[in-house]
py3Dmol code that shows the C-alpha trace and the ligand (Angstrom):
import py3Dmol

protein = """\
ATOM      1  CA  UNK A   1    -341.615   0.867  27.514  1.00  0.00           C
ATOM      2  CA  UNK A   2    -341.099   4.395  26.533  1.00  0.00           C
ATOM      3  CA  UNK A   3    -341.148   5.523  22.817  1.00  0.00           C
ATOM      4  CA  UNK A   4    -339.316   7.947  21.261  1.00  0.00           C
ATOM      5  CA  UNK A   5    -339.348   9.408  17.560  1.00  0.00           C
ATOM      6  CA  UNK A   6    -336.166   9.413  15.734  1.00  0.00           C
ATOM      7  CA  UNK A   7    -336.441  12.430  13.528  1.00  0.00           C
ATOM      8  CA  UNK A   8    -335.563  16.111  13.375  1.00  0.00           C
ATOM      9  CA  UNK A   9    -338.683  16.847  11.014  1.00  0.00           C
ATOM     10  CA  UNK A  10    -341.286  19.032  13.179  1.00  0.00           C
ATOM     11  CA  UNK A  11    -344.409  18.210  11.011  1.00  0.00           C
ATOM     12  CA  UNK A  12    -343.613  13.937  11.988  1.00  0.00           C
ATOM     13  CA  UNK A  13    -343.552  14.925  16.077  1.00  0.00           C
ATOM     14  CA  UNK A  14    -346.578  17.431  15.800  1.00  0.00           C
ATOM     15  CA  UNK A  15    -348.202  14.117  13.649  1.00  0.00           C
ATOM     16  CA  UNK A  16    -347.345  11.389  16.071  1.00  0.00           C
ATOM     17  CA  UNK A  17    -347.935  13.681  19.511  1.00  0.00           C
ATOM     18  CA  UNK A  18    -351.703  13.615  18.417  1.00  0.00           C
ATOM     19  CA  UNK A  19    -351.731   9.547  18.852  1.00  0.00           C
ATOM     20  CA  UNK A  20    -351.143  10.263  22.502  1.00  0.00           C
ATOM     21  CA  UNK A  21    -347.677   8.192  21.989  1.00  0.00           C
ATOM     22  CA  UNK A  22    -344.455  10.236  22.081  1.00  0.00           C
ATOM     23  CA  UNK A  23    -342.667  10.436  25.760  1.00  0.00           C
ATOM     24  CA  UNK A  24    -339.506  11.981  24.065  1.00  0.00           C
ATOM     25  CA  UNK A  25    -337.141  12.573  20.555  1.00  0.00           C
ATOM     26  CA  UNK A  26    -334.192  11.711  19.397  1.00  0.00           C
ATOM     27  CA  UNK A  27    -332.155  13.514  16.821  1.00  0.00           C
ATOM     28  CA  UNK A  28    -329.101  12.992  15.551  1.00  0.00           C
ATOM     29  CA  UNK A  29    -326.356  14.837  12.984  1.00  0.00           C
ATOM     30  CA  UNK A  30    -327.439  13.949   9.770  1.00  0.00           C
ATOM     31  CA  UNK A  31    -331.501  14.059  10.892  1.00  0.00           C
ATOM     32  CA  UNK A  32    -330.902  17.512  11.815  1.00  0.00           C
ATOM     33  CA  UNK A  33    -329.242  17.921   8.177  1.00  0.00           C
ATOM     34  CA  UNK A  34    -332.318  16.213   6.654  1.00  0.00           C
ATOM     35  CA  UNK A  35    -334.414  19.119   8.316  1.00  0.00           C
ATOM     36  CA  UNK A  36    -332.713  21.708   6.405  1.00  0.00           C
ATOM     37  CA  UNK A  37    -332.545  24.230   9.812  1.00  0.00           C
ATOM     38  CA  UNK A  38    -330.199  24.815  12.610  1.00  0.00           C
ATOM     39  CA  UNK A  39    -329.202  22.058  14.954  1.00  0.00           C
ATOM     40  CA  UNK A  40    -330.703  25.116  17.487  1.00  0.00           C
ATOM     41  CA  UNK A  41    -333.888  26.160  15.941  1.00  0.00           C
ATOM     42  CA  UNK A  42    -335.189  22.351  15.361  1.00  0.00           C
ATOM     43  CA  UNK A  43    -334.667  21.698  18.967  1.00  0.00           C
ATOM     44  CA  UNK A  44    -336.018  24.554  20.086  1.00  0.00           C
ATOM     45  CA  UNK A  45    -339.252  23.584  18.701  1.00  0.00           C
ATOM     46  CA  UNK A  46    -339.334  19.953  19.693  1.00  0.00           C
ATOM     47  CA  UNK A  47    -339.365  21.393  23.015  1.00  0.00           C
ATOM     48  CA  UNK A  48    -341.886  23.361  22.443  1.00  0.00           C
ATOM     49  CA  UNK A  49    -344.074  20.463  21.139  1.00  0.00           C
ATOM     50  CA  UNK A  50    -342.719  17.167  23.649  1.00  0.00           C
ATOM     51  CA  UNK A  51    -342.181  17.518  27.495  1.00  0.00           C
ATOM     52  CA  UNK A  52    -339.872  14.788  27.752  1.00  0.00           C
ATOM     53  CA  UNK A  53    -336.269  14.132  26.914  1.00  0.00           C
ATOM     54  CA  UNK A  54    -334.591  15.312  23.786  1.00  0.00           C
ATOM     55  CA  UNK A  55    -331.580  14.372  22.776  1.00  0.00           C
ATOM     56  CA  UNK A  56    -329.319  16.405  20.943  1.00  0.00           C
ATOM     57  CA  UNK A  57    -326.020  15.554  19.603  1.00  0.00           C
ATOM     58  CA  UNK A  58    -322.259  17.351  19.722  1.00  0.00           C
ATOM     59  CA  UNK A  59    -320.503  17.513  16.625  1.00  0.00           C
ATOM     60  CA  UNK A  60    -317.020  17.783  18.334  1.00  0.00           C
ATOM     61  CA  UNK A  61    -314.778  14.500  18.751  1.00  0.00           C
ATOM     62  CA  UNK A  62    -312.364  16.382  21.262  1.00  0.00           C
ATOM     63  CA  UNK A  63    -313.644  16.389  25.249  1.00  0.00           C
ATOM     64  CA  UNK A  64    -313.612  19.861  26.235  1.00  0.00           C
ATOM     65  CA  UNK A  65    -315.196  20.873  22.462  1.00  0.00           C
ATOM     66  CA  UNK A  66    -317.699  18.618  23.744  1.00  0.00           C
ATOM     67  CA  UNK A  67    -318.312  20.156  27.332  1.00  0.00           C
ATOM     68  CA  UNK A  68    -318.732  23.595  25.445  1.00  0.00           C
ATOM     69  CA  UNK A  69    -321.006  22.196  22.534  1.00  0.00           C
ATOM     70  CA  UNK A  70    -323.457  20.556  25.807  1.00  0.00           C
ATOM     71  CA  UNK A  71    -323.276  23.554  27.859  1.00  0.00           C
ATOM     72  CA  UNK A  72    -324.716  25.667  25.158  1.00  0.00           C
ATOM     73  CA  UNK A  73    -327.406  23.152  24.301  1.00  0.00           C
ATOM     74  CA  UNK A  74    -328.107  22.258  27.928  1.00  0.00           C
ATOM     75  CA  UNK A  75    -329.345  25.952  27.868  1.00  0.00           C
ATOM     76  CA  UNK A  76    -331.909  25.692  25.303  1.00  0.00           C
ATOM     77  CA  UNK A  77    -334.232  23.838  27.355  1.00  0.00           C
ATOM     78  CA  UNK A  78    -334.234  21.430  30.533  1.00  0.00           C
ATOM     79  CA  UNK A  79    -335.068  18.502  28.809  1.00  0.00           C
ATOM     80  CA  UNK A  80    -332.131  18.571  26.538  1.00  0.00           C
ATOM     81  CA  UNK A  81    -330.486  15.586  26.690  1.00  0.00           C
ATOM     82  CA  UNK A  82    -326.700  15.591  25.600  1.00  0.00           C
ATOM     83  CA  UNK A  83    -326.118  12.900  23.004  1.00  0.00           C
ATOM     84  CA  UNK A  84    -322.029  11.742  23.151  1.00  0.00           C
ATOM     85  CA  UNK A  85    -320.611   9.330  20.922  1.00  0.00           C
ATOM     86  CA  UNK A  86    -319.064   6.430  22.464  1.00  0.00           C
ATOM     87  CA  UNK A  87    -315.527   7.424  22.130  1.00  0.00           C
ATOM     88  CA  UNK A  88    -312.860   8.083  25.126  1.00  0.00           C
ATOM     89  CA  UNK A  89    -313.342  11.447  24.850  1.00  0.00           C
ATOM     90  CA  UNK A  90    -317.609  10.711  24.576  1.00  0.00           C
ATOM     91  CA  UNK A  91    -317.452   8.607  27.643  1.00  0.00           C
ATOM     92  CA  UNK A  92    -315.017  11.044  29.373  1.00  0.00           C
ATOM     93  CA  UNK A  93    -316.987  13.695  28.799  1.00  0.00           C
ATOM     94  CA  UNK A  94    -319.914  12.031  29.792  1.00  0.00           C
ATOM     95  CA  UNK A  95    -318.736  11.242  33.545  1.00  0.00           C
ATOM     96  CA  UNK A  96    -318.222  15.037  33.733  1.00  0.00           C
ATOM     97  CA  UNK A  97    -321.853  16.381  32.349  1.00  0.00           C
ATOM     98  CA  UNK A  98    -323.320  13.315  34.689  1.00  0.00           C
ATOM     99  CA  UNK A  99    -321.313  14.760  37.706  1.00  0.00           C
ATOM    100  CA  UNK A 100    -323.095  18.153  37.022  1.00  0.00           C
ATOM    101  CA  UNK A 101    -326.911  15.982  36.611  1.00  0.00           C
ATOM    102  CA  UNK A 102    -326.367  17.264  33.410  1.00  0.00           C
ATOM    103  CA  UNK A 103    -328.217  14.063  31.314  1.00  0.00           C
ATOM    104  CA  UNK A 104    -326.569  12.450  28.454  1.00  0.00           C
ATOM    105  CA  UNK A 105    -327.106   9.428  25.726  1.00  0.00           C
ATOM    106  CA  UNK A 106    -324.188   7.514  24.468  1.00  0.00           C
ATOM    107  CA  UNK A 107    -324.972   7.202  21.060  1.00  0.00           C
ATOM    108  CA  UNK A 108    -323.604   4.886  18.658  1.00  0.00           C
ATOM    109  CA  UNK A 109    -323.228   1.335  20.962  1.00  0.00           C
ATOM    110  CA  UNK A 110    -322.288  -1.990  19.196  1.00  0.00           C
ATOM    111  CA  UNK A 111    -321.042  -4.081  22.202  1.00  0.00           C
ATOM    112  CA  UNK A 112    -322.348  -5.056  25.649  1.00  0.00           C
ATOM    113  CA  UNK A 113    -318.198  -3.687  27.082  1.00  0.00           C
ATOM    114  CA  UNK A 114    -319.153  -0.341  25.063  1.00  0.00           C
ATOM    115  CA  UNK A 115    -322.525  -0.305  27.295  1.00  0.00           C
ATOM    116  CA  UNK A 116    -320.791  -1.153  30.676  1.00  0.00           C
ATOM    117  CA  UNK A 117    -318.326   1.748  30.380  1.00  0.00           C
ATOM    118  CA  UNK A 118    -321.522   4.416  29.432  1.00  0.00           C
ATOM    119  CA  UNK A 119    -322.889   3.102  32.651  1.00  0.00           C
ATOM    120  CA  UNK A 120    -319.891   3.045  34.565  1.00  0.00           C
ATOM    121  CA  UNK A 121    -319.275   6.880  34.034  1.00  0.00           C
ATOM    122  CA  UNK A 122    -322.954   7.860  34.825  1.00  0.00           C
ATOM    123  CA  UNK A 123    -324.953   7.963  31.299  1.00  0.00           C
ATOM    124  CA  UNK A 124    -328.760   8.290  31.471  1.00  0.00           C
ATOM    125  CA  UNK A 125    -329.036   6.384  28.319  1.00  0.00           C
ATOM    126  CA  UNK A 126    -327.290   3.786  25.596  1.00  0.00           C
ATOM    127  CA  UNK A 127    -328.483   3.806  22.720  1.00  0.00           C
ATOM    128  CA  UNK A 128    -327.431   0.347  20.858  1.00  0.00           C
ATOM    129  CA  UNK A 129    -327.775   0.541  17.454  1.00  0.00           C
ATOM    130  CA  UNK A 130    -329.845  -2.673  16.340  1.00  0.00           C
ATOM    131  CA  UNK A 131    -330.004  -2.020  12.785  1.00  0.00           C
ATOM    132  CA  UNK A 132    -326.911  -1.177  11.754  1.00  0.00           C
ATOM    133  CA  UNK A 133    -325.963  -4.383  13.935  1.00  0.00           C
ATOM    134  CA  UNK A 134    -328.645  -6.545  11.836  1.00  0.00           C
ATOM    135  CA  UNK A 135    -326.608  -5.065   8.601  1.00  0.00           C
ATOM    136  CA  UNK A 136    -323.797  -6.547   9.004  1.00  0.00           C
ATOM    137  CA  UNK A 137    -324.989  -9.871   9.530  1.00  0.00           C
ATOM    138  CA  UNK A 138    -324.770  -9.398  13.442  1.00  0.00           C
ATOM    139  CA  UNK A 139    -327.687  -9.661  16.033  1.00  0.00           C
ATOM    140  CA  UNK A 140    -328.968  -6.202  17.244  1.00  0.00           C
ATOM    141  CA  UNK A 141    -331.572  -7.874  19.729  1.00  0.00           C
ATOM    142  CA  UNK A 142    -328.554 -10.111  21.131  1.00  0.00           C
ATOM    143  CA  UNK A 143    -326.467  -7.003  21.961  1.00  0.00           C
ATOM    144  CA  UNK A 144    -329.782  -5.693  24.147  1.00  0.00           C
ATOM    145  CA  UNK A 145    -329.803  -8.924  25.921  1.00  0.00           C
ATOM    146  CA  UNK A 146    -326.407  -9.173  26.542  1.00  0.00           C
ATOM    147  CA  UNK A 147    -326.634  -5.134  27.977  1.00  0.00           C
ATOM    148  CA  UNK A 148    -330.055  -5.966  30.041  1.00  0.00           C
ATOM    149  CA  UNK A 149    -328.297  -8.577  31.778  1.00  0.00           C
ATOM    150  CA  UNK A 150    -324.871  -6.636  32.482  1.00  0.00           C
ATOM    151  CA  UNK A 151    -327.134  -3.377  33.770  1.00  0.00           C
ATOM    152  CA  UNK A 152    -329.233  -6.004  35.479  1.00  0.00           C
ATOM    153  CA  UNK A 153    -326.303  -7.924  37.216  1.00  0.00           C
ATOM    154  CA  UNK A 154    -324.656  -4.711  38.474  1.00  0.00           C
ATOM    155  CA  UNK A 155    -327.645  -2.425  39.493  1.00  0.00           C
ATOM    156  CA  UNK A 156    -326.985   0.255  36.529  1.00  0.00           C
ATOM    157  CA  UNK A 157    -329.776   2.705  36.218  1.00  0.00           C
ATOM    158  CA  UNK A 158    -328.477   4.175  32.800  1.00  0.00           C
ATOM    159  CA  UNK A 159    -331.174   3.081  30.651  1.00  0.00           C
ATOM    160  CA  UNK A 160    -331.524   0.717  27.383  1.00  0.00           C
ATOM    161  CA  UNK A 161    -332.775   2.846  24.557  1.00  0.00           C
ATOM    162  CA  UNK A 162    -332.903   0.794  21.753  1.00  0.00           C
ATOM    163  CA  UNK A 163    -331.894   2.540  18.562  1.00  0.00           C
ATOM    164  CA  UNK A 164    -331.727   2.204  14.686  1.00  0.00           C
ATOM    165  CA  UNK A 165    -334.909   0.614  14.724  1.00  0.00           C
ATOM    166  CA  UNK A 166    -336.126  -0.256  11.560  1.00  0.00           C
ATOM    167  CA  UNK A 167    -339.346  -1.958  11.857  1.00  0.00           C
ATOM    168  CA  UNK A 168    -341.931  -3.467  14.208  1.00  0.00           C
ATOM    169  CA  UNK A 169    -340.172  -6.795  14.678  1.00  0.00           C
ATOM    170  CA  UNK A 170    -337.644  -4.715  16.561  1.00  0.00           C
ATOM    171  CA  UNK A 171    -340.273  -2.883  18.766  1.00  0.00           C
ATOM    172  CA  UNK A 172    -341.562  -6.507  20.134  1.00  0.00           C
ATOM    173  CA  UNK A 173    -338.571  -7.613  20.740  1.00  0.00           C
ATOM    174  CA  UNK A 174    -336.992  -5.136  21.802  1.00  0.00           C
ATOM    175  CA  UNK A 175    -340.130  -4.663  24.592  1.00  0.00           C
ATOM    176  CA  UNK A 176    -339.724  -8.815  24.991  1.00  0.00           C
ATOM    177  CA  UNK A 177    -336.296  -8.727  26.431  1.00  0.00           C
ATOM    178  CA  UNK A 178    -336.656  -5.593  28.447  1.00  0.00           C
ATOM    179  CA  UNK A 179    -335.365  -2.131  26.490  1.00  0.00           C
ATOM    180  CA  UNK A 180    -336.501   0.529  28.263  1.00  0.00           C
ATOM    181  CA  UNK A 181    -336.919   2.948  25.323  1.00  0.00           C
ATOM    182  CA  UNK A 182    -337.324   2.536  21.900  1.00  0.00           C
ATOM    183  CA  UNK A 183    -336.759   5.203  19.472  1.00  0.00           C
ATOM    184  CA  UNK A 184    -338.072   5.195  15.716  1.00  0.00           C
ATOM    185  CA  UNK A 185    -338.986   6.947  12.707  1.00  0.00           C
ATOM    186  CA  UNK A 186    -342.402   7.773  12.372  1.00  0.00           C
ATOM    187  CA  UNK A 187    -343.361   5.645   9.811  1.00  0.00           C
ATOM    188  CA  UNK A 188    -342.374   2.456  12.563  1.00  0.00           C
ATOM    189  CA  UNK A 189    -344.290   4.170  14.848  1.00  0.00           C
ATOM    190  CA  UNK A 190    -347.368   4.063  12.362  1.00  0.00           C
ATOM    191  CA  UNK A 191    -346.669   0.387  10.964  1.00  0.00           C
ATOM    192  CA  UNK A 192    -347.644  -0.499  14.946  1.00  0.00           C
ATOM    193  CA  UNK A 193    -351.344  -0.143  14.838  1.00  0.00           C
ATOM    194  CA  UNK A 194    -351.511  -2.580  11.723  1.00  0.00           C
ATOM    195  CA  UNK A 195    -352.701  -6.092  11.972  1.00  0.00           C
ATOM    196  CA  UNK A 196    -354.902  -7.107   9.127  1.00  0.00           C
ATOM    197  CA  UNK A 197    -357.212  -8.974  10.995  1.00  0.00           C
ATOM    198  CA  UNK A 198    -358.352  -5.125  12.665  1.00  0.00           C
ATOM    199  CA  UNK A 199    -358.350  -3.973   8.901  1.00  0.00           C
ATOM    200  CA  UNK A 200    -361.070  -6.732   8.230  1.00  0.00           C
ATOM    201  CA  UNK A 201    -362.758  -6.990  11.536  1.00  0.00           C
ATOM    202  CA  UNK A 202    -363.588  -3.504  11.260  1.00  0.00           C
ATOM    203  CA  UNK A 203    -364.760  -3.778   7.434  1.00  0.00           C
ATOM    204  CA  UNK A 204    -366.827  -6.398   8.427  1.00  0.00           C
ATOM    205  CA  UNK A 205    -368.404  -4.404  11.051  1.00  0.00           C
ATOM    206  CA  UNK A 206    -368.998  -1.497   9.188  1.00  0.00           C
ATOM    207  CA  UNK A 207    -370.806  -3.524   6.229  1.00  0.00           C
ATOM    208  CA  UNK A 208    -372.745  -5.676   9.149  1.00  0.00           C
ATOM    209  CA  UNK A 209    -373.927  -2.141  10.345  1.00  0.00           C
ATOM    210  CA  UNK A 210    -374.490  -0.563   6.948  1.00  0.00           C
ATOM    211  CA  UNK A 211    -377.010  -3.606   5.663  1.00  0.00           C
ATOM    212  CA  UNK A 212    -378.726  -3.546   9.480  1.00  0.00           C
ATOM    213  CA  UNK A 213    -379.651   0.465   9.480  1.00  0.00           C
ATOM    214  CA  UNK A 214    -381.253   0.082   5.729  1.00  0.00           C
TER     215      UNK A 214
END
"""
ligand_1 = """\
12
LIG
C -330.547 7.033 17.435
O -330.451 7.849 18.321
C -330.128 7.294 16.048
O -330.520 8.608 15.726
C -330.822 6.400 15.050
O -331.672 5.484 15.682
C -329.955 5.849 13.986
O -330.726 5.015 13.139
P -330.256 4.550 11.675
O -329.274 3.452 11.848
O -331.521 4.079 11.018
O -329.649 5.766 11.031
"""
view = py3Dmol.view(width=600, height=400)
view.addModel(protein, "pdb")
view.setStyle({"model": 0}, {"cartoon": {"style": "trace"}})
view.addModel(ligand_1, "xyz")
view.setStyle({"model": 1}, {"stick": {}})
view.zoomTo()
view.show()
């Protein structure tokens, strides 16, 4: 499984690239907002900092604003990855950018149909929002299943990246029933390494040693 950080704040991905542990980013509207810089500039840098895929989202709702919004960003960097909202005119535009190899994430997935028509027209992600989905009383890991077994069934390559992840609950499962990505904030990320039986193994250890070397 493939992890990605959800965030457009530099100082997290320099943080979290220095556990060995980030194969991409994912940034969205209002986490570029939350950085305080230019949609441009941010994603400039991520490049700079992560040799994988990073997505980046268009603001228009309207196709061809939306063909003119990727082809600028496709230019910042090669592994710019256009994130489309999963509208007509998203999913239109997506089976034209996927025609050109131009890569693309449907953001913004609530249903297994939703999934099946990002696939149909070429996508090289869906991002299904679990948490959101959990919010509302509804089960984010179900829709994942449900998609893993439609991509599955059909031979889709467009691949599972399992968003709005909230905590590590949704990591596990979401690596149990076969996400290919999952994207998180940094402080998910961090909550991974903790099991308090390492906390007071390694006390333990550490006082063993201490009393041995007096
Ligand atoms: C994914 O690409 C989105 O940026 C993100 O995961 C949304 O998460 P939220 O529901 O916590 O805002």
């Amino acid at each position: 499984m493939e992890f990605f950080l959800d965030t457009g704040i530099v100082d997290e991905i320099k943080e979290a690239v220095d556990w060995g542990l980030v194969d991409g980013v994912t940034t969205n509207p209002s986490l570029i907002a939350k950085s305080g810089r230019t949609q441009e500039d941010v994603i400039k840098e991520i490049c700079s900092l992560v040799d994988g895929p990073i997505s980046a989202e268009v603001i228009s709702t309207d196709k061809s604003g939306m063909l003119k919004e990727a082809e600028q960003l496709a230019k910042i960097h090669d592994n710019v990855v256009i994130k489309l909202p999963l509208t007509i005119d998203g999913i239109s535009a997506c089976k034209v950018l996927s025609d050109q190899n131009i890569k693309t994430n449907v953001t913004l997935c609530f249903s297994a149909n939703q999934a099946l028509l990002a696939a149909k027209n070429g996508a090289t992600y869906i991002s299904p929002f679990i948490g959101r989905l959990d919010d509302i009383g509804h089960s984010g890991m179900g829709l994942i299943e449900e998609i893993r077994v439609v991509f599955d069934n059909y031979g889709f390559p467009t691949q599972i990246l399992a968003a709005s992840v909230r905590h590590s609950d949704h990591v596990r499962e979401a690596a149990l029933v076969g996400a290919d990505v999952a994207t998180m904030p940094i402080s998910c990320m961090k909550s991974l390494f903790n099991h308090p039986l390492t906390t007071i193994g390694l006390e333990k250890f550490l006082a063993d040693h201490k009393k041995a070397s007096l």
